[in-house]
C-alpha positions as CSV (number, residue, x, y, z in Angstrom):
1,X,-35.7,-9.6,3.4
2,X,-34.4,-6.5,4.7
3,X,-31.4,-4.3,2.1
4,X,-29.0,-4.9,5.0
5,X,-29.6,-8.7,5.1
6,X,-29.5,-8.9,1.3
7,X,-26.2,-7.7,0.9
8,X,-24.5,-9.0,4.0
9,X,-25.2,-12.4,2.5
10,X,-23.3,-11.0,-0.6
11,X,-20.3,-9.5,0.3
12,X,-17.2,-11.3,0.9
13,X,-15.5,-11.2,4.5
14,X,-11.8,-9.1,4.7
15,X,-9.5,-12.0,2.9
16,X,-11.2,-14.5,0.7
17,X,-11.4,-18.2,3.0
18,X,-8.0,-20.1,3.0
19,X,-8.7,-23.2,0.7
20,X,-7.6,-26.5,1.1
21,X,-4.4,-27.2,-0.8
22,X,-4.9,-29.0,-4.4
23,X,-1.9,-31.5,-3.8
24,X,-0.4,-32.9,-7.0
25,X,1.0,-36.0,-7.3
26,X,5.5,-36.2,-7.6
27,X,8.0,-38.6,-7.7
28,X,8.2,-41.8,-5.5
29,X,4.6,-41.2,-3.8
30,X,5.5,-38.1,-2.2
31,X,2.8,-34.9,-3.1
32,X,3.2,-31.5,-4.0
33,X,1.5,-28.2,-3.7
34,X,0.9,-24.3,-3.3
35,X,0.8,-22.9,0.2
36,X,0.3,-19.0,-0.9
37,X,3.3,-19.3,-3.1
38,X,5.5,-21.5,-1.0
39,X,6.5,-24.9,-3.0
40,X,5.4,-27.7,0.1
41,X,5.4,-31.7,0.0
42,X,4.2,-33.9,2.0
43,X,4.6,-37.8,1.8
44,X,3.1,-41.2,0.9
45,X,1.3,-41.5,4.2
46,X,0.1,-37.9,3.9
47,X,2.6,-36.2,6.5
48,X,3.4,-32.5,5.6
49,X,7.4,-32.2,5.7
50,X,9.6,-29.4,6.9
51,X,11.1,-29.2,3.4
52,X,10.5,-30.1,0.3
53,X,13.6,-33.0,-0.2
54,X,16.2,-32.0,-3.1
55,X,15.0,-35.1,-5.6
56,X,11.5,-33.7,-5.2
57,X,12.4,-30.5,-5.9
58,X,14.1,-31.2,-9.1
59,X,11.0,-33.2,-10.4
60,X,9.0,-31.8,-13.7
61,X,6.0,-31.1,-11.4
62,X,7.8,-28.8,-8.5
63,X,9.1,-26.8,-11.5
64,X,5.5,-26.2,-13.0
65,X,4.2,-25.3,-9.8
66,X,7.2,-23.2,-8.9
67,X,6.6,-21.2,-12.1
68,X,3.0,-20.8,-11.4
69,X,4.2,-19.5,-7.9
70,X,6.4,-17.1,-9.5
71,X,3.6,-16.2,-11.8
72,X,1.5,-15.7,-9.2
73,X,4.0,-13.1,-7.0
74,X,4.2,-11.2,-10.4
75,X,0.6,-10.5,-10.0
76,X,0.2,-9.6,-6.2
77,X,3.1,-7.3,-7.3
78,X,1.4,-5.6,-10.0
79,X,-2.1,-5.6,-8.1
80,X,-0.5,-4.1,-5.3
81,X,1.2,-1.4,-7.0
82,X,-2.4,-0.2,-8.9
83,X,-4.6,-0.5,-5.7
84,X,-1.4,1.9,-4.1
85,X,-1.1,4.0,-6.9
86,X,-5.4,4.5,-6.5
87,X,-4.9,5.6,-3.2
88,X,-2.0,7.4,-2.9
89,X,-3.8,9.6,-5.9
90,X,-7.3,9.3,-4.5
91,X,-8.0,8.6,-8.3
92,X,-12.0,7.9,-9.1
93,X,-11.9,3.9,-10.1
94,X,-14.9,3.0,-12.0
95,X,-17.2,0.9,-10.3
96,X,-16.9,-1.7,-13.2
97,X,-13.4,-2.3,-12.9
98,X,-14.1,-3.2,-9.5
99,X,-16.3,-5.6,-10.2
100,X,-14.3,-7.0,-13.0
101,X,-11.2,-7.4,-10.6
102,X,-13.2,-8.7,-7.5
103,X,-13.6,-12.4,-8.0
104,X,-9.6,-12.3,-8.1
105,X,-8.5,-13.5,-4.5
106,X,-5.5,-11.6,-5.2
107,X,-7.0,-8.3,-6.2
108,X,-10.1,-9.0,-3.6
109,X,-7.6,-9.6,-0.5
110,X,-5.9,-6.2,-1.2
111,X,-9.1,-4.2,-1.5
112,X,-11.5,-5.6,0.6
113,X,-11.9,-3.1,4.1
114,X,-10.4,0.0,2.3
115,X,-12.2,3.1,2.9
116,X,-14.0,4.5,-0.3
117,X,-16.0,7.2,-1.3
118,X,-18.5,8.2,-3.9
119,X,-16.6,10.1,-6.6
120,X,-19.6,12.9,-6.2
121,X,-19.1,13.3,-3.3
122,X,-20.9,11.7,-0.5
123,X,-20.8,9.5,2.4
124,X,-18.9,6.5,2.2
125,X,-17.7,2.9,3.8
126,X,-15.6,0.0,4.3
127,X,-15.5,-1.7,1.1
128,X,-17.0,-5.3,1.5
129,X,-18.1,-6.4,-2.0
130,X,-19.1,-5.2,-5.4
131,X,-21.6,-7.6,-7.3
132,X,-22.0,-8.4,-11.3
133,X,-23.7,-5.0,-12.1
134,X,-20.7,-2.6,-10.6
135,X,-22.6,-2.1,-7.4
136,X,-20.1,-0.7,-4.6
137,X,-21.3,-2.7,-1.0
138,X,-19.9,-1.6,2.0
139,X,-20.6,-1.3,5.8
140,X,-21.0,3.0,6.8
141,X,-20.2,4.5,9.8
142,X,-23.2,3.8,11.6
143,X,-22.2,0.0,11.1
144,X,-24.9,-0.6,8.3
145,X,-24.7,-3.0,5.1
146,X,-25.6,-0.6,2.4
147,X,-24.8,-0.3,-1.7
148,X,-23.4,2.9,-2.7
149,X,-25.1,4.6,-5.5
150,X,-22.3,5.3,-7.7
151,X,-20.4,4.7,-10.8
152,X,-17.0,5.5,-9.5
153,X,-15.6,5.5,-6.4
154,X,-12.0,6.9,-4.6
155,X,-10.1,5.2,-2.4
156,X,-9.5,7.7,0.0
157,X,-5.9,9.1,1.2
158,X,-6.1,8.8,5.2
159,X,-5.2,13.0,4.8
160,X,-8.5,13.7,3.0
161,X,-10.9,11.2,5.1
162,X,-12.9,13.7,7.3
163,X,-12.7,12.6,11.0
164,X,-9.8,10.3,10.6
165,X,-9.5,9.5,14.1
166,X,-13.4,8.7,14.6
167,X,-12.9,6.1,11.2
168,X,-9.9,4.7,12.7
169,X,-11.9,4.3,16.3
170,X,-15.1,2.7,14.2
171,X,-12.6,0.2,12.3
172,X,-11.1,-1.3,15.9
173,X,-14.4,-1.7,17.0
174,X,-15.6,-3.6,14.0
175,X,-12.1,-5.3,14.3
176,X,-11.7,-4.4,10.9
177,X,-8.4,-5.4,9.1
178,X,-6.4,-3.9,5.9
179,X,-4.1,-5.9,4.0
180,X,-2.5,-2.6,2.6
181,X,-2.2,0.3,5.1
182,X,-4.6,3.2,4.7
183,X,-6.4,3.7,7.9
184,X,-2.7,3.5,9.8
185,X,-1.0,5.3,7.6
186,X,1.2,8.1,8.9
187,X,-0.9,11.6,8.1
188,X,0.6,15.0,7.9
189,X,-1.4,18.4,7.7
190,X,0.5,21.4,5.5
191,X,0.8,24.1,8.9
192,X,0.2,27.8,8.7
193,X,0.6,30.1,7.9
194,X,3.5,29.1,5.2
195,X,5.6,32.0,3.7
196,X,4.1,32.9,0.5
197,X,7.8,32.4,-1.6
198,X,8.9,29.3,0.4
199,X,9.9,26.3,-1.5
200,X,11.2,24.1,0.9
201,X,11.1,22.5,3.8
202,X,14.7,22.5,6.2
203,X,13.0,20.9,9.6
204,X,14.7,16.9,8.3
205,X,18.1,19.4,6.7
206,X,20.1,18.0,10.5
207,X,20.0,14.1,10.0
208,X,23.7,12.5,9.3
209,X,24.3,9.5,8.5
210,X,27.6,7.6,8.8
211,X,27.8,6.5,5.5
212,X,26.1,7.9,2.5
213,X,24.9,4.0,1.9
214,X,23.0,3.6,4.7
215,X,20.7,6.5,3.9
216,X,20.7,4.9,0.4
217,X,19.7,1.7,2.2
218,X,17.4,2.9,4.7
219,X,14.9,4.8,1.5
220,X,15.1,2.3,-0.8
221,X,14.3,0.1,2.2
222,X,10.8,1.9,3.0
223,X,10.0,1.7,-1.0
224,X,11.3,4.8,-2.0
225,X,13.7,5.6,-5.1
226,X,16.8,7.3,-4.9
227,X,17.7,9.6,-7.4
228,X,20.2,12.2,-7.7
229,X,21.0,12.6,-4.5
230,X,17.4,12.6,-3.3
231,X,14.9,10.0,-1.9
232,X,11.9,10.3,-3.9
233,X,7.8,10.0,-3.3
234,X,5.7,10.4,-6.8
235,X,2.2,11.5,-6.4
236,X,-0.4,12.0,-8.6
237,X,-3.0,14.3,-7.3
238,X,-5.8,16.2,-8.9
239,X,-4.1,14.8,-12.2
240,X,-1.1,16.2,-11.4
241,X,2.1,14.5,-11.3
242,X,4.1,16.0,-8.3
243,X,7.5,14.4,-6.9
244,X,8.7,15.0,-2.9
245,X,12.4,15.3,-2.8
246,X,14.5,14.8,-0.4
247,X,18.4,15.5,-0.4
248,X,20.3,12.8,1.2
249,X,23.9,13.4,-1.0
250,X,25.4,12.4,-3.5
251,X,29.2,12.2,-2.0
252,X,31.2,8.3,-2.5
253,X,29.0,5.7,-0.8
254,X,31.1,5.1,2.0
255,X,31.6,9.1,3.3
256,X,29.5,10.9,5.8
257,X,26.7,12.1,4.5
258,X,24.4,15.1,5.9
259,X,20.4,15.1,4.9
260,X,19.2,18.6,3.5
261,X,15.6,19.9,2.6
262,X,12.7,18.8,1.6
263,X,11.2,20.2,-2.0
264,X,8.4,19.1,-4.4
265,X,8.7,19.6,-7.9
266,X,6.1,19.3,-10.7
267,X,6.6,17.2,-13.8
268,X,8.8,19.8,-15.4
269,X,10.9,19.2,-12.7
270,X,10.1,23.3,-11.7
271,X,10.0,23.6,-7.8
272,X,6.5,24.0,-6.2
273,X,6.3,26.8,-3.4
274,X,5.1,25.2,-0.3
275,X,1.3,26.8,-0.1
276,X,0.6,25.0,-3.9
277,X,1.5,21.3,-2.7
278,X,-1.5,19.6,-2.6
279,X,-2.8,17.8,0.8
280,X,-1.7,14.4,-0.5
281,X,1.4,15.2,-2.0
282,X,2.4,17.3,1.2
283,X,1.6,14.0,3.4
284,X,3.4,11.7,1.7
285,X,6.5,13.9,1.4
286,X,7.1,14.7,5.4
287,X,6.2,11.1,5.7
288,X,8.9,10.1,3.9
289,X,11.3,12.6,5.3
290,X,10.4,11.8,8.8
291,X,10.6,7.8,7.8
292,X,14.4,8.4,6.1
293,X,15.7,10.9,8.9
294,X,14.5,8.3,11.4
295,X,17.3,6.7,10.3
296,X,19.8,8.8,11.0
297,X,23.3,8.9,13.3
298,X,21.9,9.9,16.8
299,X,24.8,11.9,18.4
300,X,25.2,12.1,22.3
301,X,23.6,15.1,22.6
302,X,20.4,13.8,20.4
303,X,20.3,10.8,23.3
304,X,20.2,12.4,26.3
């Protein structure tokens, strides 16, 4: 058998298979179960309802299984937000956590098809499975099965994948799939030249918004905190803790409020000049500038 074959049969597709629902028996013949982590019932002649009725739900069962459901969001949650914070960072993960975490549907469905790397340095792949001894499989660029020979791997930022374009081109073709966004991720490239003393970036410092609210709304929306007066992006790169500011006031929530610049501090809270932000960091700041001022009042003039 040839390697490709060998580990094609062991790899797991982009989302584990949807199982059948374990129903569980309720009150007055009517059946309960999990549908992801929606509470569904069906009744004694086996017909799926629309809703689950209110004497049902009160039963000692639909409360267990609506705990494990809640149980269950707390850990896509927390999943989600270490696979993110692995990419965002490009941060090596050891090929034995992977293959610790990998028989978790959960954890499996939110890594499966990202992009990774050897931590060396290397060609990489679409991650498609890891097996008992840590080894990374994935499908490469020339649409091959292979194992990657190494003990940690990186989860690449979109900004730091050579040829982005070309992956993203391969990835349709092989109608390959991402639960969390890396390959369409917004990417933005530092420009230059950049004054050497510059701290700051004023291109997003025109956006008003009606009310200082609806800027609130609009970052917090897209995932971002708010902060004195600023929408904030944390980043770790190359170790390094770096936030991406940007001013969208302070004022009473219901006033006008007018957007300002752009900065990056470090973890002393010191401002970074522009030409010492980091690829990553720089990326994920205009992107959530440009996501926030997107947002803004659009005046006549802006329309026509």
């Amino acid at each position: 058998m040839s390697q490709g074959l060998a580990i094609t049969s062991a790899m797991s597709t982009t989302s584990p298979p949807t199982a059948e629902l374990n129903w569980a028996e309720g009150p007055d013949g009517y059946s309960l179960a999990l549908d992801g982590t929606t509470l569904v019932c069906r009744n004694a002649k086996g017909r799926r309802l629309k809703s689950v009725p209110k004497k049902v739900r009160g039963s000692a069962e639909a409360e267990r299984l609506t705990s494990l459901a809640q149980f269950l969001e707390r850990h896509e949650r927390e999943c989600r937000h270490s696979v993110e914070s692995w990419l965002l960072g490009s941060l090596p993960v050891p090929a034995a956590t992977l293959a610790q975490v990998w028989p978790d549907p959960t954890w499996q469905d939110l890594l499966a098809n990202l992009f990774v790397l050897p931590a060396q340095g290397g060609e990489g792949g679409f991650l498609r499975g890891v097996d008992d001894n840590g080894r990374i499989g994935v499908v490469d660029l020339d649409a091959e099965s292979t194992w990657l020979e190494a003990d940690r791997v990186v989860l690449a930022h979109p900004v730091l994948i050579e040829d982005l374009d070309d992956v993203r081109e391969f990835a349709l073709e092989l109608d390959i799939t991402q639960r969390l966004p890396q390959l369409t991720r917004e990417v933005h490239h530092k420009p230059s030249p950049i004054a050497p003393d510059a701290t700051a970036v004023t291109d997003y410092g025109d956006a008003v918004f009606a009310e200082q609210r609806h800027a609130v709304g609009r970052a917090q929306r897209l995932g971002f905190a708010v902060r004195g007066g600023y929408a904030v992006c944390r980043v770790l790169e190359g170790g390094r803790s770096v936030q991406a500011r940007y001013w969208i006031g302070a004022d009473s929530p219901d006033y006008q409020t007018e957007a300002g610049s752009l900065i990056w501090v470090d973890a002393d809270e010191r401002p970074i000049r522009l030409t010492d932000v980091g690829p990553i960091a720089w990326s994920e700041g205009i992107r959530m500038a440009e996501l926030v001022y997107a947002g803004r009042t659009i005046n006549e003039q802006e329309s026509q």
